[in-house]
C-alpha positions as CSV (number, residue, x, y, z in Angstrom):
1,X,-17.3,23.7,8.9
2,X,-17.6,20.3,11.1
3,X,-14.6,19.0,11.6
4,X,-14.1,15.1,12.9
5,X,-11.0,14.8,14.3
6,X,-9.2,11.4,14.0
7,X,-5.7,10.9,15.8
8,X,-3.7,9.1,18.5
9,X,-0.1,10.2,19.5
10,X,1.4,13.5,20.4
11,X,1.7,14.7,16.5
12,X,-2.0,14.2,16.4
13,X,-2.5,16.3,19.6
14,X,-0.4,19.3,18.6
15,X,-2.4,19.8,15.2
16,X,-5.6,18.9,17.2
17,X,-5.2,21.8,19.7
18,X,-4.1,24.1,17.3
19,X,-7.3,23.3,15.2
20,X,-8.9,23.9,18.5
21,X,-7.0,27.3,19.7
22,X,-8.0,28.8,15.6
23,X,-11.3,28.1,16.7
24,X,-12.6,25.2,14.6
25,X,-15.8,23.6,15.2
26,X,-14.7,20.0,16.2
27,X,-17.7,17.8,16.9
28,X,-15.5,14.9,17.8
29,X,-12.3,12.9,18.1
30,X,-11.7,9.4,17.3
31,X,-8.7,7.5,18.5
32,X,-6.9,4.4,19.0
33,X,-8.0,2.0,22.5
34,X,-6.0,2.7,26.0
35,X,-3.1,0.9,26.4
36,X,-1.2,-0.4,29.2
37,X,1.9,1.7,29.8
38,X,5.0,1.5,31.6
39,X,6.7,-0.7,34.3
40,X,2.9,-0.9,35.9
41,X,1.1,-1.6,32.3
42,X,-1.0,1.0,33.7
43,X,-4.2,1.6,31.2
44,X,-2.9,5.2,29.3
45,X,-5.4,7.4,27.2
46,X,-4.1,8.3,24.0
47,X,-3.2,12.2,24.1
48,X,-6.0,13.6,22.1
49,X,-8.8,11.4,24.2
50,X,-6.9,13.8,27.3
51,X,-7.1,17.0,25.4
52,X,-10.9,16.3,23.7
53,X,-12.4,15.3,27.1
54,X,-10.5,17.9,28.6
55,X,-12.4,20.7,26.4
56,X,-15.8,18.2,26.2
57,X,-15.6,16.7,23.4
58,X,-17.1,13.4,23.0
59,X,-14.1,10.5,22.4
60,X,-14.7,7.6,20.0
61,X,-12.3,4.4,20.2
62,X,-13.7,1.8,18.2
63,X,-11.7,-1.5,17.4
64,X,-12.4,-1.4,14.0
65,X,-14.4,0.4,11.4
66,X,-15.6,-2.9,9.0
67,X,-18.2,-4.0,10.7
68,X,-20.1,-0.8,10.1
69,X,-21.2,-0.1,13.4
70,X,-19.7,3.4,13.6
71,X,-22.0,4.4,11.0
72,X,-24.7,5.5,12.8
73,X,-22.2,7.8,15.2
74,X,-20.9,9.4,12.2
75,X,-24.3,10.2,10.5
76,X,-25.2,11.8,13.9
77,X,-22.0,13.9,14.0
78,X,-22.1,14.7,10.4
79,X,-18.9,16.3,9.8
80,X,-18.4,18.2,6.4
81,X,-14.9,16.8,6.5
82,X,-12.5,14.5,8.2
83,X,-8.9,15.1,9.3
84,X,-6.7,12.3,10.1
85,X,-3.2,12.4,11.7
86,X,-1.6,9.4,12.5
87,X,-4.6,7.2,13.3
88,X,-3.3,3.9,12.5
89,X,-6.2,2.2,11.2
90,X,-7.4,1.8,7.3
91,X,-10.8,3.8,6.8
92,X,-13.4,2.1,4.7
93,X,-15.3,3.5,2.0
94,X,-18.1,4.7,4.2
95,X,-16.2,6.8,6.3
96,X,-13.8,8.4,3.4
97,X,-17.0,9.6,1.5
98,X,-19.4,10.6,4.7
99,X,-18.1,13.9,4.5
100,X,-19.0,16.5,2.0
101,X,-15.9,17.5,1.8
102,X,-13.9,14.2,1.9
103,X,-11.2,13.3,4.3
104,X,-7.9,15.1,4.1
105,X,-5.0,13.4,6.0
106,X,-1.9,15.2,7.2
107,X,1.3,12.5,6.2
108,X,5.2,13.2,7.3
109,X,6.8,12.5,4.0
110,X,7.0,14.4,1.2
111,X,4.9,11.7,-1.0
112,X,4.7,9.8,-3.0
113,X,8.3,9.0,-1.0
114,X,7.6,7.1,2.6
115,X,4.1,6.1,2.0
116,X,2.6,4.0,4.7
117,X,3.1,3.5,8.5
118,X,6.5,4.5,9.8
119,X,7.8,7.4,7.6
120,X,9.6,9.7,9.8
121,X,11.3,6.7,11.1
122,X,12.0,5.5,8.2
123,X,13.7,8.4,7.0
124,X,15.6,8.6,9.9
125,X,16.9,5.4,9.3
126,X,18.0,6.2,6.1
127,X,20.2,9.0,6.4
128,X,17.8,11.5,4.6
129,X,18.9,14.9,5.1
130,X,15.6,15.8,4.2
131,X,11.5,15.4,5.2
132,X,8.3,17.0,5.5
133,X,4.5,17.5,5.3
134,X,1.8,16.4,3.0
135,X,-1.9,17.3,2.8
136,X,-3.5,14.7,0.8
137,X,-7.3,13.9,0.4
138,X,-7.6,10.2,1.2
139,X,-8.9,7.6,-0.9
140,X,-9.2,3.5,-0.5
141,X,-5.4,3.4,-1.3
142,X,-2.2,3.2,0.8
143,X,-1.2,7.3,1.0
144,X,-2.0,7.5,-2.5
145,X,-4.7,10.2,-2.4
146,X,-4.4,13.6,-4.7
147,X,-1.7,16.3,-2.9
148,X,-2.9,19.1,-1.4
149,X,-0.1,20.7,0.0
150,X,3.3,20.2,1.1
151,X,6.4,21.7,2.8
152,X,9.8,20.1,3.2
153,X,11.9,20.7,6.5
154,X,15.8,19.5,7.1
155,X,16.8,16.7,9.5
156,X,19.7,17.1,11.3
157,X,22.1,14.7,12.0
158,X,21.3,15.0,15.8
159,X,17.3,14.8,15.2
160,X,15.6,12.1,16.7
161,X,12.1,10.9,15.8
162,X,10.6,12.8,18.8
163,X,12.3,16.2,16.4
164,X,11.6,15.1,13.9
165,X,7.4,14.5,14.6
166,X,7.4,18.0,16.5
167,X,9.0,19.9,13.6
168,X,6.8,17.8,11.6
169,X,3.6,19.1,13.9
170,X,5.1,23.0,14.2
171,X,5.1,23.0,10.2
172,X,1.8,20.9,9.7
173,X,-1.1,21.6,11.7
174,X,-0.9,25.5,10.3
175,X,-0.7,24.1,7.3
176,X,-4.0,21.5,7.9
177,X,-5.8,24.9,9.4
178,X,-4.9,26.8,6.0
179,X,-6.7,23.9,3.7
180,X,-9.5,23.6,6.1
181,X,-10.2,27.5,4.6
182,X,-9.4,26.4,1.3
183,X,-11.7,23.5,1.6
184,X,-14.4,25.5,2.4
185,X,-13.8,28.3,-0.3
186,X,-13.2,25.8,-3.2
187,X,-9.6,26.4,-3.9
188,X,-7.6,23.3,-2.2
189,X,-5.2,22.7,-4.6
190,X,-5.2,19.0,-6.1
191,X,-2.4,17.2,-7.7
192,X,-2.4,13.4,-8.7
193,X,0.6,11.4,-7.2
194,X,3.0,9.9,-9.5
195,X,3.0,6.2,-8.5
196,X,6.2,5.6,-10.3
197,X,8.2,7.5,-7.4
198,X,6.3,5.5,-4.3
199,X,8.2,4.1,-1.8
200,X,7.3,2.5,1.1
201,X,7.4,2.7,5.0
202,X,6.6,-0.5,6.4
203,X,5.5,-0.6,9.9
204,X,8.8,-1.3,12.9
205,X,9.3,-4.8,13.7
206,X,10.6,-5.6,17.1
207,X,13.5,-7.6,15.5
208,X,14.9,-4.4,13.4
209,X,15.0,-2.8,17.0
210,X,18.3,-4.5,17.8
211,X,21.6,-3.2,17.1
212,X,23.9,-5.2,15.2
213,X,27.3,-3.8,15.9
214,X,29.2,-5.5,12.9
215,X,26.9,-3.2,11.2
216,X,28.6,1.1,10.4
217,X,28.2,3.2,13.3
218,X,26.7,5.7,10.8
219,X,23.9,3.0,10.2
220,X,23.9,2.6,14.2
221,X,23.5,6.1,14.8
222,X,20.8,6.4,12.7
223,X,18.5,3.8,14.0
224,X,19.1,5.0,17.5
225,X,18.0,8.3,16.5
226,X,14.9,6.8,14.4
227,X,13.4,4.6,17.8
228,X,13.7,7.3,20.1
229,X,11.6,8.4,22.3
230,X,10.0,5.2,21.5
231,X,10.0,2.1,21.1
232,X,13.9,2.5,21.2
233,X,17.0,0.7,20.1
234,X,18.0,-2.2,21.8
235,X,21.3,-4.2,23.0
236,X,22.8,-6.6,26.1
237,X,25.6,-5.1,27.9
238,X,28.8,-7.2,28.8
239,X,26.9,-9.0,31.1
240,X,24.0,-10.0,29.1
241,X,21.4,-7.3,30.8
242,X,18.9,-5.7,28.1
243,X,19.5,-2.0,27.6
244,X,17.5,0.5,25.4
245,X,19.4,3.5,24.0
246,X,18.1,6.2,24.0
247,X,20.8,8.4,22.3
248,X,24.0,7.6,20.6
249,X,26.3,9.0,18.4
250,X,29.2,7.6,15.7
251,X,32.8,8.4,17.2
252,X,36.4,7.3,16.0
253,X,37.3,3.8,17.2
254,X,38.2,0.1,15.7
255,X,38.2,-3.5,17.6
256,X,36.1,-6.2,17.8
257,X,32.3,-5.4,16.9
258,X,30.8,-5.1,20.1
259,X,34.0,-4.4,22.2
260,X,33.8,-1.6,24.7
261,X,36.5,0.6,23.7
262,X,36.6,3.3,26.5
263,X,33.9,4.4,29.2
264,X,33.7,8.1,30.7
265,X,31.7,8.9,33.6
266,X,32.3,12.8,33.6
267,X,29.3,15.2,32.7
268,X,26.4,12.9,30.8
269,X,29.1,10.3,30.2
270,X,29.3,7.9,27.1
271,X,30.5,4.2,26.8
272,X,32.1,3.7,23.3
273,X,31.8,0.5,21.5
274,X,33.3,-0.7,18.5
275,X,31.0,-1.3,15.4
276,X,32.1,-3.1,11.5
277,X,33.1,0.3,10.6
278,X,34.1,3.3,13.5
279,X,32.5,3.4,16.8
280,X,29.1,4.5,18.5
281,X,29.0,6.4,21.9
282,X,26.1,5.7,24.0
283,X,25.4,8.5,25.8
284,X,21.7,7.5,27.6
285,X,19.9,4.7,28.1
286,X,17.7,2.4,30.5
287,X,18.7,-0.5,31.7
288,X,16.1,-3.3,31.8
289,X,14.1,-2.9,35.2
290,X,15.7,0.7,35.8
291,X,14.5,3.9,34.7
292,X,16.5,6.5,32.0
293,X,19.7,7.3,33.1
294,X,23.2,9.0,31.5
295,X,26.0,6.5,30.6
296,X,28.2,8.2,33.4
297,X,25.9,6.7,35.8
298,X,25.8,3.5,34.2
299,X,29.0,3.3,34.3
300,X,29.8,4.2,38.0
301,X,26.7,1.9,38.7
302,X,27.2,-1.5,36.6
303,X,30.9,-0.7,36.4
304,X,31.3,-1.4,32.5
305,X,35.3,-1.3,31.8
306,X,37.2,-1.4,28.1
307,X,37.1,-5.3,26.9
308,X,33.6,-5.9,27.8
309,X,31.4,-7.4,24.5
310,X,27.8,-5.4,23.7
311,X,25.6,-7.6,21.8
C-alpha cells in the first residue's frame, strides 16, 4: 500500500517514523513551509521534512492546495491512501478522493467532542480529565468524517500539552498502522458521527494567551498547562517585563489579584501570586530577551519580593 504522508509538528513525526520503522511504503510527505524560529527567526524545517529527507523521501510544502497545482505531483505519486496528522490546512475535494482508499486522518479528541484545530489544548483548558485518539476517514467537512477507531487516555492534572500530544502519539500511530492493514483487507470499521454531540476547538488566539489573575488559579493552572511547550502563557512581572510561563501550579493564598504573595529561591523555586480565587505558583518561565529558567533564579536575578503586582 502507498502511503502519502501529510504532517508538520512532533505528533506528526512520531506516527510518521513509526509508519516508517513497521515498514510502510511511504512515497512522500507533505508539510507545512519553514518558519523562522527563535531569538534569530532562524528558517526551521518542520520535523517530518527532517526525518523524510533524512530517509530520502521527497518533501512537498505547498502554500495551498486550491489552485490545483499539486495535482499533477499527486497523480505521479499515486498513493492508495492518505494519512494526515496535524497538517493544518483544509484538503480539497481532489486530494480527499485521489486515493483509492481515501484519506484517513488521525484526530486527538475522542470526536465528535473537540473537532477542529486546537483540541488537546482545548481540553486542557477545560479541566477534562479525559482525551484521546480518533481514526476518521476524512471528508469536505470540519472532522466530521465516519470513525474508524478510537481509544481514550487520562490527563493528569500535571499534563501539559507537550504530554498530552506524546501520549496522544504513543497511543495513535499503532493505532493508524493497525487501520492501514485493515484498509487494505476491507475490514476498517466505519461509524457515522453524531453531529448533535460536536463541539468545537477553535484555533489559539494570541489574546487568550494572557493570564488574567482575577480569574481561579484552577482556570490559571490550566491554561499554563494547555500553551506549554508552546506558544505559552503570558504575563508582566512587577516591573512591567513580559514573561512566559512555562509551568505553574494552583497553591493556597488570598490578596490582591496579581499580588506576589511569597517568592522561594530554594531547589527549582516558585513565586506565588494571588489570583480571584487561591493562588498560582510559577515555577519556570522565560523572561522576555532571556532564555528558560527556574523561578529561583528569577528570583535571585530580578529580585521579585511579596507586594510586587503581576499583570
Amino acid at each position: 500500500m502507498r502511503v502519502l504522508f501529510m504532517g508538520t509538528p512532533e505528533i506528526a513525526d512520531r506516527c510518521l517514523r513509526t509508519l516508517l520503522a513497521c515498514g510502510r511504503e511511504v512515497v512522500g510527505v507533505v508539510c507545512q513551509p519553514d518558519k523562522p524560529k527563535g531569538r534569530g527567526n532562524k528558517m526551521t524545517p518542520p520535523p517530518t521534512k527532517v526525518t523524510a529527507e533524512g530517509v530520502g523521501l521527497p518533501v512537498f510544502q505547498p502554500i495551498s492546495f486550491r489552485d490545483g497545482a499539486f495535482l499533477p505531483t499527486l497523480e505521479e505519486l499515486a498513493p492508495d491512501v492518505i494519512v494526515v496528522v496535524a497538517y493544518g490546512k483544509i484538503l480539497p475535494s481532489y486530494v480527499l478522493h485521489a486515493p483509492r482508499y481515501g484519506c484517513i486522518n488521525l484526530h486527538v479528541s475522542l470526536l465528535p467532542a473537540y473537532r477542529g484545530a486546537a483540541p488537546m489544548q482545548r481540553a486542557i483548558m477545560d479541566g477534562c480529565t479525559e482525551t484521546g485518539v480518533t481514526v476518521m476517514h476524512m471528508d469536505e467537512g470540519m472532522d466530521t468524517g465516519d470513525i474508524i477507531h478510537t481509544a481514550a487516555f487520562p490527563i493528569l492534572p500535571t499534563d501539559d500539552y507537550g504530554a498530552v500530544s506524546q501520549m496522544a502519539a504513543d497511543i495513535g500511530a499503532p493505532l493508524l498502522n493497525q487501520t492501514l492493514d485493515e484498509l487494505a483487507a476491507g475490514t476498517a470499521p466505519r461509524t457515522p458521527q453524531n453531529g448533535d454531540l460536536a463541539t468545537y476547538a477553535s484555533k489559539i488566539e494570541k489574546e487568550e494567551c494572557r493570564l488574567q489573575f482575577t480569574r481561579p488559579a484552577s482556570e490559571l493552572d490550566c491554561l499554563v498547562r494547555a500553551l506549554s511547550p508552546a506558544p505559552l502563557a503570558l504575563c508582566r512581572d512587577g516591573r512591567g517585563r513580559m514573561c512566559k510561563i512555562l509551568s505553574a501550579h494552583p497553591t493556597a493564598g488570598e490578596g490582591q489579584p496579581g499580588e506576589v504573595l511569597s517568592t522561594s529561591d530554594r531547589g527549582e523555586g516558585e513565586i506565588v501570586v494571588a489570583c480571584g480565587q487561591g493562588a498560582l505558583a510559577i515555577t519556570a518561565l522565560i523572561p522576555e530577551g532571556k532564555n528558560r529558567m527556574e523561578a529561583a533564579a528569577f528570583v535571585r536575578g530580578r529580585g521579585v519580593a511579596a507586594g510586587e503586582l503581576f499583570s
